[in-house]
C-alpha angles and dihedrals in degrees: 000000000000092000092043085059102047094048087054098048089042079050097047086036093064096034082065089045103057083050091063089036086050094050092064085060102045102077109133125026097273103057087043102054110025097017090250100295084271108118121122130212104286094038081052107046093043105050087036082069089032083069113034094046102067136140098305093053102044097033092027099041082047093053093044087052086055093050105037108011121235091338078071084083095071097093093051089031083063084049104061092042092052089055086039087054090052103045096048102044107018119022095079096052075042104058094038094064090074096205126127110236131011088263095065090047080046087056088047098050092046121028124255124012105272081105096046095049093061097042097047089059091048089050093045097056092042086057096051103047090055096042082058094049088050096056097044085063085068080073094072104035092056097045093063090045107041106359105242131177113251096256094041091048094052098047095043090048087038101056096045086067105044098050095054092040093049094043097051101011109200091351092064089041093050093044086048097043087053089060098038090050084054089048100044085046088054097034108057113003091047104031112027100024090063098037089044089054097045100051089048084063101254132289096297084049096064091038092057085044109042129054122276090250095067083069099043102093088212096051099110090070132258100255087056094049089051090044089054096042089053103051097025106039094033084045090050091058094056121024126125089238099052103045089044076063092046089050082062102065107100086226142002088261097062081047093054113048089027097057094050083049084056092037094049086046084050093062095040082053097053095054091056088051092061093038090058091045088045092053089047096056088057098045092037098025101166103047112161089216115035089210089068086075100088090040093050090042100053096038091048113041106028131089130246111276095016087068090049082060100049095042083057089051090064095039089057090051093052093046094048095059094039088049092043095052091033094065090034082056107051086040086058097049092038103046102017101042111000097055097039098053077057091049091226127138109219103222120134123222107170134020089271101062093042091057089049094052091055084055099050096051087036092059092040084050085057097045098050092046089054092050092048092054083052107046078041095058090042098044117084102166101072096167091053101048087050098044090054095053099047083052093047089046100043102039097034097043112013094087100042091047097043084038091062092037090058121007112058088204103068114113138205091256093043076063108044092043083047088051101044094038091050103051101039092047081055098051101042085039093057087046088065114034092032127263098270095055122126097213097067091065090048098036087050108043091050088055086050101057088041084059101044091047096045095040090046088052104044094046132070114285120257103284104260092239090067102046082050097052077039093063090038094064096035091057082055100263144097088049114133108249114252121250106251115234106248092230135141099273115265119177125260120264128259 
């Protein structure tokens, strides 16, 4: 295990120095949150997937392969359509908006910020939850490396992120998730997905050992693909972490192009993900946790050194969500709730200020990860907390944010009622029918989208003056310019 170990500690060790190499970049607002808006094609597409294929999609679509076959890519399959969805129809209209959170983009589309103060606290509270599930994974991954004990594991994993994420911001997450994207493609497309499917015996192997129904796509049910597309794919188009990536892109054309790249490796991940799950039910077929799958697999067929890698692989997958949502989450405290309880617009006119800002977000990037390690250490129901904010995110903010996007006669109040209706119908709906329950996510988001319809329509259309300054910015122009970091020149990413 002695090369396993040192291929892990060189990994953590330059995940902690491309914090400190990200934190001489990040010196004005910009740079800090959305990396400047200066990443190209290949930065893009490979921290997009970075991001959106964590813990859940590389140990949790193994162990659904395990439990149900190649139908078993269905969740990570929703995934990578949600992100294809929006980078094909959204992402353009997205990054030219030049703003910071959805709430901001909320306060654009509707006039003044009674929308953007609900749903920055929705968002918030969406980010957070995941940034927590995320670092609980730590847990698991460092038990079957080091043995650690829970609460050791998740602050060691923890702390890793949040010091590179507080020192460089998006600069340091970007400059990780590139080469977590590199590790998880080695890793596990290249290296498990092969020798998984090798010492099953092959494909005609697992077909002659598992039930007909591993190999059927739609063997997971219906019900169970239209819940995931439905959380997954509809979260994808609207969540805090992934928009903070699309505000990245240096124009709507890397967004684009780059995004469908992200969302096309999604769905061939997704795929692996099953294949593997699928060779582990036939070598450990009686596992008591599908999701030990990865874990077994890994620990069990592959050779030293080859295992450090691809325990690195799922450590990098882990890393790139909790840092995404980390730093979506301390944007959206600092600039959505934080800032407006204050009543101060966070614009930057001189370097000051602009120094000032970078330590405010860097501060609120610390806090919240504090608090993650925290809430992570004290949670114990993962599925749960992350059950409740998909459905907080999807059925609260879905509709008002889709509604603007699309439809010019939605109103503030068509939003606010959407948002009110639609939360609250969620809550009180997964208090009756259990949290886990399908029916609170489809229930509410039906009464969503009948507020927001009913209250738009019965209100006062959008002042024409703010749809107009709406489809200026949307066409890319009538946003302030940025204040440039005053930093030695490096070349733009590609």
């Amino acid at each position: 295990m002695a090369i396993d170990y040192t291929v892990i500690v060189i990994y953590l060790a330059g995940m902690l120095a491309m914090g400190w190499w990200g934190m001489r970049r990040a010196k004005s607002k910009s740079e800090f949150l959305v990396a400047g808006r200066r990443l190209g094609p290949s930065m893009y597409s490979g921290t997009m997937a970075a991001i959106v294929l964590g813990g859940a999609s590389t140990i949790g679509g193994v162990g659904l392969g395990y439990q149900y076959g190649l139908s078993g890519a269905w969740m990570v399959f929703a995934i990578g359509l949600g992100l294809l969805a929006l980078s094909i129809f959204f992402s353009a209209r997205i990054a030219r908006l030049k703003v910071y959170t959805v709430s901001e983009m909320l306060d654009l589309r509707y006039g003044g910020g009674r929308a953007g103060i609900i749903s920055g606290v929705v968002m918030w509270a969406y980010t957070l939850m995941l940034a927590v599930t995320s670092t609980i994974a730590y847990a698991t991954i460092f038990d079957v490396i080091f043995s650690m004990d829970r609460e050791v594991s998740i602050i060691l994993g923890g702390a890793i992120v949040v010091a590179y994420s507080t020192l460089g911001g998006m600069w340091s997450i970007t400059l990780t998730d590139m080469v977590q994207f590199v590790v998880k493609t080695i890793g596990v497309l290249l290296l498990l997905l092969p020798i998984a499917v090798v010492k099953a015996g092959g494909f005609s192997e697992m077909k002659a050992k598992l039930p007909t129904e591993y190999f059927d796509p739609l063997g997971i049910g219906g019900e169970t693909i239209f819940t995931y597309v439905l959380i997954y794919t509809f979260g994808m188009l609207i969540g805090q972490d992934i928009w903070q990536r699309v505000f990245t892109a240096r124009s709507d054309k890397v967004a684009r192009y780059g995004g469908t790249v992200a969302g096309t490796y999604c769905l061939v991940y997704a795929l692996a993900g099953a294949v593997i799950g699928t060779a582990a039910k036939v070598l450990y077929p009686n596992l008591a946790n599908a999701d030990d799958a990865f874990a077994t697999i890994v620990r069990d067929e592959l050779p030293m050194g080859v295992r450090g890698l691809v325990l690195a692989a799922a450590l990098a997958a882990v890393m790139s969500t909790s840092s995404g949502a980390l730093i979506a989450c301390a944007t959206v405290a600092n600039n959505d709730i934080w800032s407006r309880l204050r009543g101060v617009v966070s614009r930057a006119d001189d370097g000051d200020e602009a120094h000032d800002e970078v330590r405010g977000n860097r501060a609120f990037t610390l806090i919240m990860g504090i608090g993650v390690i925290c809430i992570a250490i004290a949670l114990n129901n993962v599925v749960e907390a992350l059950t409740v904010a998909y459905n907080l995110l999807v059925g609260g903010l879905l509709v008002p944010i889709l509604g603007g996007l699309l439809w010019k006669r939605g109103t503030v109040y068509g939003a606010l009622a959407s948002v009110t209706v639609g939360g609250v119908a969620v809550v009180g709906l997964m208090a009756v029918y259990g949290i886990l329950a399908n029916e609170p996510v489809y229930y509410g988001l039906l009464l969503a989208l009948a507020a927001y319809v009913v209250a738009s329509l019965a209100t006062r259309p959008t002042d024409a003056a703010v749809l107009a300054a709406w489809r200026e910015r949307l066409a890319g122009r009538g946003a302030e310019p940025e204040p440039e970091a005053e930093s030695e020149y490096v070349p733009t990413p590609g």
